[in-house]
C-alpha positions as CSV (number, residue, x, y, z in Angstrom):
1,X,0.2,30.8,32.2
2,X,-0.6,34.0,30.1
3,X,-4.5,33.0,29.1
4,X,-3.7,34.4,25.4
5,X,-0.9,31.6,25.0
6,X,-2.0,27.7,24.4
7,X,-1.9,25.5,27.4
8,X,1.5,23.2,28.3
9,X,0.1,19.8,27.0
10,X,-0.6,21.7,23.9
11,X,2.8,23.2,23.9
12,X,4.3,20.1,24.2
13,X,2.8,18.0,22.0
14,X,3.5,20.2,18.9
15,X,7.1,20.2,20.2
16,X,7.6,16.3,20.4
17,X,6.1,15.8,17.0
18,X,8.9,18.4,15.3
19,X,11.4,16.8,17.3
20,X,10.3,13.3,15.9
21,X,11.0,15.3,12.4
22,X,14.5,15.7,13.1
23,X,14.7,12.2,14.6
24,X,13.3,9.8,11.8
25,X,15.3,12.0,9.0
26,X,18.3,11.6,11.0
27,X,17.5,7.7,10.3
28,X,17.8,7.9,7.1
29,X,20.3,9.7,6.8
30,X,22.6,7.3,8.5
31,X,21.3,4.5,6.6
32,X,24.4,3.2,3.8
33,X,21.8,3.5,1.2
34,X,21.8,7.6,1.9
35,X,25.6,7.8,2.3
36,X,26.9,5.3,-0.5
37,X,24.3,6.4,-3.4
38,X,23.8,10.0,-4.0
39,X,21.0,9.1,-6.4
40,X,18.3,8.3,-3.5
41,X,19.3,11.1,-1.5
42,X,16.6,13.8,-3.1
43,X,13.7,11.0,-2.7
44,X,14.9,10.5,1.0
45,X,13.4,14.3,1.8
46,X,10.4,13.8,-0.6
47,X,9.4,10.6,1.4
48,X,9.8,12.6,4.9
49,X,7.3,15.3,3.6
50,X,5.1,12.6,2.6
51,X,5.1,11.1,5.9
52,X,4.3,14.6,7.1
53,X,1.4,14.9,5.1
54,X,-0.1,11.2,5.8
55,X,0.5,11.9,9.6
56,X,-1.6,15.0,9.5
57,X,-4.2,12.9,6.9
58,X,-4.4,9.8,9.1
59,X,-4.3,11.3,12.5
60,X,-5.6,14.8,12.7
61,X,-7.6,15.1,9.7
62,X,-10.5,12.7,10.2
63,X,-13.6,14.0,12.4
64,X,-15.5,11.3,13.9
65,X,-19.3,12.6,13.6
66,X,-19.6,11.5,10.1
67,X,-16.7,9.1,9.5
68,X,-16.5,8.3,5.3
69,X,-14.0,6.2,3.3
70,X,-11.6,8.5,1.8
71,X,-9.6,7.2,-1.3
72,X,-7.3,10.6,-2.1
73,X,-6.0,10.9,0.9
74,X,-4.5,7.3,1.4
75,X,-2.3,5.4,-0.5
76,X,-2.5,6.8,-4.2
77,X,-0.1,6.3,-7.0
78,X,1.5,10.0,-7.4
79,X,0.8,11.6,-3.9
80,X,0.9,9.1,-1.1
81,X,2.6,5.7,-1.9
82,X,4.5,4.9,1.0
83,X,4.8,1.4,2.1
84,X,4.9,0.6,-1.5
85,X,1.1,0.7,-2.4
86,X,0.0,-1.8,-5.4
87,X,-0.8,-0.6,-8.8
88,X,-4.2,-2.5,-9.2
89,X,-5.5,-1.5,-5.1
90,X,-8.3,0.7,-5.0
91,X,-7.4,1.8,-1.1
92,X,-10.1,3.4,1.1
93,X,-9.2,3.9,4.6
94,X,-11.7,5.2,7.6
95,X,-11.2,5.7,11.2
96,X,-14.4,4.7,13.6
97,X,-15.3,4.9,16.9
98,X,-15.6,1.6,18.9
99,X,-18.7,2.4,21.0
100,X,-20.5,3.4,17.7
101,X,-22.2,1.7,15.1
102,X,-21.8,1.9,11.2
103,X,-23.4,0.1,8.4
104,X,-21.2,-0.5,5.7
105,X,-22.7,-0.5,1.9
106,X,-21.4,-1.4,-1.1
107,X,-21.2,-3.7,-4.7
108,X,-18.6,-5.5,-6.6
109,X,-18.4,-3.9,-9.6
110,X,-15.3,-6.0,-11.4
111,X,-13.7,-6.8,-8.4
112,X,-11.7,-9.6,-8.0
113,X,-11.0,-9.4,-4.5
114,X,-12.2,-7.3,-1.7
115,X,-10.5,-7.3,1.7
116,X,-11.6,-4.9,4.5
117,X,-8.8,-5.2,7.9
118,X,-9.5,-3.9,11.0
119,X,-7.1,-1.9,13.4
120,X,-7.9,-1.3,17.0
121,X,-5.4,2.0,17.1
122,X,-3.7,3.7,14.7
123,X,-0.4,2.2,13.4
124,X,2.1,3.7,15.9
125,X,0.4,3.2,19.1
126,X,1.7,1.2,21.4
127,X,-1.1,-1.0,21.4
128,X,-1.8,-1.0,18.0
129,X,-3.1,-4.4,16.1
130,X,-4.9,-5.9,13.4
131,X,-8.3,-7.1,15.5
132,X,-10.1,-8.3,12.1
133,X,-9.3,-9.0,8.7
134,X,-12.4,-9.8,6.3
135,X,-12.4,-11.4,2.7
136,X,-16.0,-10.0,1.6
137,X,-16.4,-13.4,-0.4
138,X,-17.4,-14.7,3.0
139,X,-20.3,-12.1,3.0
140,X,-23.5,-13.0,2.0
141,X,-23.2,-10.8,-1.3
142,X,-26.7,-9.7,-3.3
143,X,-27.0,-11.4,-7.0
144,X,-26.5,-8.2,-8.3
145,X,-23.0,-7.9,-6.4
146,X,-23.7,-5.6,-3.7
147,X,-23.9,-6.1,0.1
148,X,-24.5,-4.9,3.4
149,X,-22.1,-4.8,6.4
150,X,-22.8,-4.3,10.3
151,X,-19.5,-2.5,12.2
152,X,-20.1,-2.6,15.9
153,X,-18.3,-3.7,19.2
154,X,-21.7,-6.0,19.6
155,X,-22.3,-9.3,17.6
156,X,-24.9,-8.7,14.5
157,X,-26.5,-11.3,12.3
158,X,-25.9,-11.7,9.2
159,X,-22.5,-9.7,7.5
160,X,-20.5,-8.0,10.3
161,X,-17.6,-6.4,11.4
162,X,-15.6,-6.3,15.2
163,X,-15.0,-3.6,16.5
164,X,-13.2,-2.6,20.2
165,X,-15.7,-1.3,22.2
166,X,-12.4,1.0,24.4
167,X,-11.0,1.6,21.0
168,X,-12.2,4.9,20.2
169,X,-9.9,5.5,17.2
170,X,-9.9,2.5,15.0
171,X,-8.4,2.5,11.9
172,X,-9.7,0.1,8.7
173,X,-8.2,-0.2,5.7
174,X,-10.3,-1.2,2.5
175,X,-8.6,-3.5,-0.3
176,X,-10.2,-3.6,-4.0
177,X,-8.5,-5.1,-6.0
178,X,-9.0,-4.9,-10.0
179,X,-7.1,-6.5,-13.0
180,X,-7.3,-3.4,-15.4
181,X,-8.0,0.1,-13.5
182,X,-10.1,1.1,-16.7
183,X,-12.9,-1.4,-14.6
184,X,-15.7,-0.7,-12.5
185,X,-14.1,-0.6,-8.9
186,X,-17.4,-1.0,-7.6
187,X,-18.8,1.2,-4.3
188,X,-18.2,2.0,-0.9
189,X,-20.1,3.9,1.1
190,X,-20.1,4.2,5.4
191,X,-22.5,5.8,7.5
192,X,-22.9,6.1,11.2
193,X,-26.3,4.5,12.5
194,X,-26.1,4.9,16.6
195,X,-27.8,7.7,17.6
196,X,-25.6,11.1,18.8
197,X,-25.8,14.4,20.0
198,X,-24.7,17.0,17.7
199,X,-21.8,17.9,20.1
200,X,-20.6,14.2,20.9
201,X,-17.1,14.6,19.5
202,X,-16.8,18.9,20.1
203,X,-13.6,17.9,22.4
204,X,-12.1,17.3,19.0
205,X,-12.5,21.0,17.4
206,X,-12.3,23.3,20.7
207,X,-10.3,21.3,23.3
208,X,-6.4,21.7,23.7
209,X,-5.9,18.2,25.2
210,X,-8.0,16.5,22.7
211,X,-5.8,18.2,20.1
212,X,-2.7,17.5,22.1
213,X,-4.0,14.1,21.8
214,X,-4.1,13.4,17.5
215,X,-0.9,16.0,17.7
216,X,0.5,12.7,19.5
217,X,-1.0,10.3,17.5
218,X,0.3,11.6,14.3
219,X,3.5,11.5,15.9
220,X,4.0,7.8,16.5
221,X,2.4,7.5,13.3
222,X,5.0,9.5,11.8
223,X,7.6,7.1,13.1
224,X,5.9,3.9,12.4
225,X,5.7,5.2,8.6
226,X,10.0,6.0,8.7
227,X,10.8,3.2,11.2
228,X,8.5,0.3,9.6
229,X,7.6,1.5,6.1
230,X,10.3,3.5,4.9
231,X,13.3,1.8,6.5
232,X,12.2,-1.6,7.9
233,X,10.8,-3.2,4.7
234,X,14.1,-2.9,2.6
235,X,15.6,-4.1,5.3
236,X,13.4,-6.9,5.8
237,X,13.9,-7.5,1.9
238,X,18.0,-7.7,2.0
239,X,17.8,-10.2,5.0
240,X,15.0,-12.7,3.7
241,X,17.0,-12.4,0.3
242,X,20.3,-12.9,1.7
243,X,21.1,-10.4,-0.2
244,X,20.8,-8.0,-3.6
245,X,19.0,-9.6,-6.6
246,X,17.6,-12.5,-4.5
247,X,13.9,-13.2,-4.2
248,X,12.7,-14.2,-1.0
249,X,9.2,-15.1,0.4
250,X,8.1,-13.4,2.7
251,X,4.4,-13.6,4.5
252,X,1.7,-10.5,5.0
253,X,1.2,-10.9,8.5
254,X,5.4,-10.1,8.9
255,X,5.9,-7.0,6.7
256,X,4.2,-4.9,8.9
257,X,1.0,-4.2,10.7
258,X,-1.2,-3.2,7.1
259,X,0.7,-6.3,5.2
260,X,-2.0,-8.1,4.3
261,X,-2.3,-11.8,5.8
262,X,-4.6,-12.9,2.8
263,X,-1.5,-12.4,0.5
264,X,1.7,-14.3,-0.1
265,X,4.6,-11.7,-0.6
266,X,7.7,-12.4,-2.3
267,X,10.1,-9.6,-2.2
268,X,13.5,-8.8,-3.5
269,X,16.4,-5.5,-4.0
270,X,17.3,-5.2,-7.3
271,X,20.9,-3.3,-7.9
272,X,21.5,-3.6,-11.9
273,X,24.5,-1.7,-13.4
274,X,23.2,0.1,-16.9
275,X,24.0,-3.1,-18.8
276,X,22.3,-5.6,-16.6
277,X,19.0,-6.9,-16.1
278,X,16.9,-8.8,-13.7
279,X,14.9,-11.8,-15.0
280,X,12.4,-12.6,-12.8
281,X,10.5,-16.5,-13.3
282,X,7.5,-18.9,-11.7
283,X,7.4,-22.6,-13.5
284,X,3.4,-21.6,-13.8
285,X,0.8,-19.0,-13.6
286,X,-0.1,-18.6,-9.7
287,X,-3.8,-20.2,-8.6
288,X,-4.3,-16.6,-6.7
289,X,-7.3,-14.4,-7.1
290,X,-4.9,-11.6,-7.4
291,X,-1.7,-11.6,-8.6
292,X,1.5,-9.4,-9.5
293,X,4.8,-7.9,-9.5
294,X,6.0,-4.4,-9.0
295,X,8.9,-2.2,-9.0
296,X,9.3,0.5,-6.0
297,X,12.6,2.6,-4.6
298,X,14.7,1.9,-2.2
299,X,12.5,4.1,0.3
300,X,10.0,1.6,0.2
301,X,7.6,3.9,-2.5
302,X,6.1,2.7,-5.4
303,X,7.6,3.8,-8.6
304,X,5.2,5.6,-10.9
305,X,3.1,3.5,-12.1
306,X,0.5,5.3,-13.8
307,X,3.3,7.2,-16.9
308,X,5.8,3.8,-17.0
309,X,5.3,0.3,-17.4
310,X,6.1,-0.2,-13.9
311,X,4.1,-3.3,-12.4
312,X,2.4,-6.7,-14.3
313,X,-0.2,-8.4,-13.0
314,X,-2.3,-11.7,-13.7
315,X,-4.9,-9.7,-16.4
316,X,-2.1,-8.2,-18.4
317,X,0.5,-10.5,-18.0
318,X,1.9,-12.7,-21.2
319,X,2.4,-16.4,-20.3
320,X,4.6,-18.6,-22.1
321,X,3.9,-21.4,-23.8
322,X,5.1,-23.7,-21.2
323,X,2.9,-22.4,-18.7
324,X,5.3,-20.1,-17.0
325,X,5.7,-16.3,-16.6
326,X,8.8,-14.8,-17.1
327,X,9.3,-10.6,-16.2
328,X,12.2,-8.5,-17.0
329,X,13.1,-5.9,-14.5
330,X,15.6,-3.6,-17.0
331,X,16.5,0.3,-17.2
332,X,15.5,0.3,-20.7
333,X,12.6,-1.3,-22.7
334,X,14.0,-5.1,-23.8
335,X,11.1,-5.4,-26.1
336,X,9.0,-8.0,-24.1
337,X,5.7,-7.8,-23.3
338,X,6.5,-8.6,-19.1
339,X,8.7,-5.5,-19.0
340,X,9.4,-3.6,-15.6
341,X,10.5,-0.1,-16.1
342,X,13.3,0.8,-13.2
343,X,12.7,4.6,-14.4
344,X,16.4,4.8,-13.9
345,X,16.9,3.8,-10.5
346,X,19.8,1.7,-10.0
347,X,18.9,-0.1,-7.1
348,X,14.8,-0.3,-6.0
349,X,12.4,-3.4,-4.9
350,X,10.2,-5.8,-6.7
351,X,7.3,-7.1,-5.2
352,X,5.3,-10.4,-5.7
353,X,1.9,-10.7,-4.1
354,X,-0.1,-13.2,-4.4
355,X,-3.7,-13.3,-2.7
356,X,-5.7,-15.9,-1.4
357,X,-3.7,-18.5,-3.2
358,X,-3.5,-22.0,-2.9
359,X,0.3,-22.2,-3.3
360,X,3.6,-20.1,-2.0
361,X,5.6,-19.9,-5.4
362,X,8.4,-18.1,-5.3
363,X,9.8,-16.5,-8.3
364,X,13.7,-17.3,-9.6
365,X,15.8,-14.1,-10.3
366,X,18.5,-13.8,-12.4
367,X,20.9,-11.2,-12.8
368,X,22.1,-10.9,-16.3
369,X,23.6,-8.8,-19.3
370,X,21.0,-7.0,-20.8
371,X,22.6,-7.9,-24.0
372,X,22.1,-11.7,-23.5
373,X,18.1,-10.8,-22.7
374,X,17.5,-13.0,-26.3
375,X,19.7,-16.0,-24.9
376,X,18.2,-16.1,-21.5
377,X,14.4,-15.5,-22.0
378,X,12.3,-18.0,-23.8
379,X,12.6,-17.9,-27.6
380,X,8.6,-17.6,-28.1
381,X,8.1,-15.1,-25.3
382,X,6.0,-12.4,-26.3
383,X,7.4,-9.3,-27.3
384,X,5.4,-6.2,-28.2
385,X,6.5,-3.0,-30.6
386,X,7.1,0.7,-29.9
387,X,3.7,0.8,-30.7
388,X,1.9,-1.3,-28.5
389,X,3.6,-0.3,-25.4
390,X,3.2,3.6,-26.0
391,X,-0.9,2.1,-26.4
392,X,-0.3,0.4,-22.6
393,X,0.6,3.3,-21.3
394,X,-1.9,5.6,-22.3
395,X,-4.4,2.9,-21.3
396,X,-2.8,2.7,-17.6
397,X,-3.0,6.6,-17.6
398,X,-6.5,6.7,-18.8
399,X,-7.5,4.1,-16.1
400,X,-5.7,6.2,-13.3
401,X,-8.0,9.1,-14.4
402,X,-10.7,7.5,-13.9
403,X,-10.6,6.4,-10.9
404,X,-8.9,9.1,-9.1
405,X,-10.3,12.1,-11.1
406,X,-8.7,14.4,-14.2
């Protein structure tokens, strides 16, 4: 081998990832929501070079010396959201070595829910799995809403974590969840507390396997996100359904690997001609910490929610008088407050999740004219002016500012 050219393993590596390129586009490509609906088509190519860039953030990126919880490089409402990311999740994400020890610090702040879950690998790996998933209610939490957590392969008193001790690339995924984004999302913070020498992880920034090595991993991840993300979850929502417009349930620990067990998921494809609207209902408000509904595409992303009224949850949600909650999934603004913007897709996905509930409701739909809206919906559901919503949407945008930075 000429000693100014990399080595084989190196060589090869960046050749199977590029060819995995080709592969998972190809995917979608033959999919008949590619070849029947020209309108998804550009979004089809925006979602592969989003995989592209979460592959390189989740797998190559991170550098193990310092691990830290990074929240603009994971799921994010306008950069990364796919998988469909919820509107009201402040996600942090971290990768950790199994024979090291961190502690974990952080507080509350107006948290309703915060959910920490625990993967021995990388999603892609062949043996890749959720080893822990932790509601932090079950810490022992300060007065003042802050607590301390212990993430080791050994068993610590008091608030801890598991890892793998022969995981040496674990990847956790940090929930915190929030009714209005305008609210204090509380902290995180992670810092290694084994001791190291300064070169422990050096393989990572001089040595061709080792780079060969997250070259690889970012190329299973790369399908996992297409295969399980970006095709699978559609999918999975037109079977459960039986079909378009049909809301199914659909449990956390079966939409994929990151699905969250702690919620109940409802799920459903909407396809609504420019006349016709979705009416989505529950008999009563749902007993879940969290709780709401969202619209995404038919790539599995999240529609933008920070510029259109494109998700309702439990704090901004209008109940009607009977108890019930009643949403209207439409092209165009009907005039009620439970409106879901489809920002002009004609076909796309609405979500229900519902965490650590009591119950499994799940949600009627009804496909109908949007000029019988009046007729279907409940007389003395509230409605809101021109006014009002413009005033929703610059809160959401405000609220997205600050918690993700001007």
């Amino acid at each position: 081998m000429d000693s100014s050219s990399a080595s084989p393993i190196l060589v090869e590596a960046w050749s199977r990832f590029h060819a995995a390129q080709t592969e998972v586009l190809g995917w979608m490509q033959e999919t008949p929501r590619f070849k029947q609906w020209p309108q998804h088509r550009a979004k089809a190519y925006h979602t592969m070079m989003e995989a592209l860039a979460m592959a390189y953030n989740f797998a190559v990126a991170p550098r193990m010396y310092h691990p830290r919880i990074r929240v603009n490089t994971g799921w994010q409402t306008d950069i990364y959201t796919l998988g469909q990311n919820a509107p009201d999740l402040f996600y942090g994400l971290t990768f950790v070595d199994g024979r090291q020890t961190y502690r974990l610090r952080g507080r509350f702040g107006d948290c309703v829910l915060i959910l920490g879950q625990v993967l021995n690998h990388l999603s892609g790996h062949p043996d890749s799995k959720a080893i822990g998933n932790y509601d932090f209610s079950t810490f022992h939490i300060e007065p003042d809403g802050s607590f301390e957590i212990t993430l080791s392969a050994d068993k610590h008193q008091g608030n801890w974590m598991a890892l793998s001790r022969d995981c040496p690339y674990h990847f956790i995924l940090f929930r915190r969840f929030m009714g209005d984004w305008n609210q204090d999302p509380g902290k995180l913070t992670l810092e290694r507390v084994s001791e190291l020498p300064l070169d422990h992880y050096d393989a990572d920034e001089f040595d061709e396997a080792a780079i060969a090595d997250r070259i690889d991993r970012a190329t299973d991840f790369l399908r996992y996100l297409i295969r399980d993300f970006n095709l699978g979850l559609y999918d999975s929502y037109v079977r459960v359904g039986g079909g378009l417009n049909n809301m199914a349930f659909l449990p956390g620990t079966i939409t994929s690997q990151v699905g969250s067990p702690t919620s109940n998921y409802a799920m459903a494809v909407f396809d609504l001609a420019d006349d016709e609207a979705l009416v989505v209902e529950l008999d009563r408000v749902p007993d879940g910490a969290y709780w709401s509904f969202q619209a995404g595409d038919v790539w599995s992303r999240s529609l933008n929610f920070t510029h259109r009224h494109t998700s309702v949850n439990m704090h901004h949600a209008a109940i009607d008088s009977d108890g019930g909650v009643r949403v209207v999934v439409a092209h165009q603004d009907p005039g009620f407050a439970n409106w879901i913007d489809t920002t002009g897709r004609r076909q796309g996905t609405v979500v229900f999740r519902n965490y650590r509930a009591m119950s499994q409701p799940v949600p009627r739909t009804r496909k109908v004219k949007f000029s019988q809206l009046r007729d279907v919906v409940r007389k003395d559901a509230a409605t809101v002016t021109a006014e009002q919503r413009n005033s929703a949407l610059q809160r959401r945008r405000s609220g997205f500012l600050k918690l993700h930075g001007e």
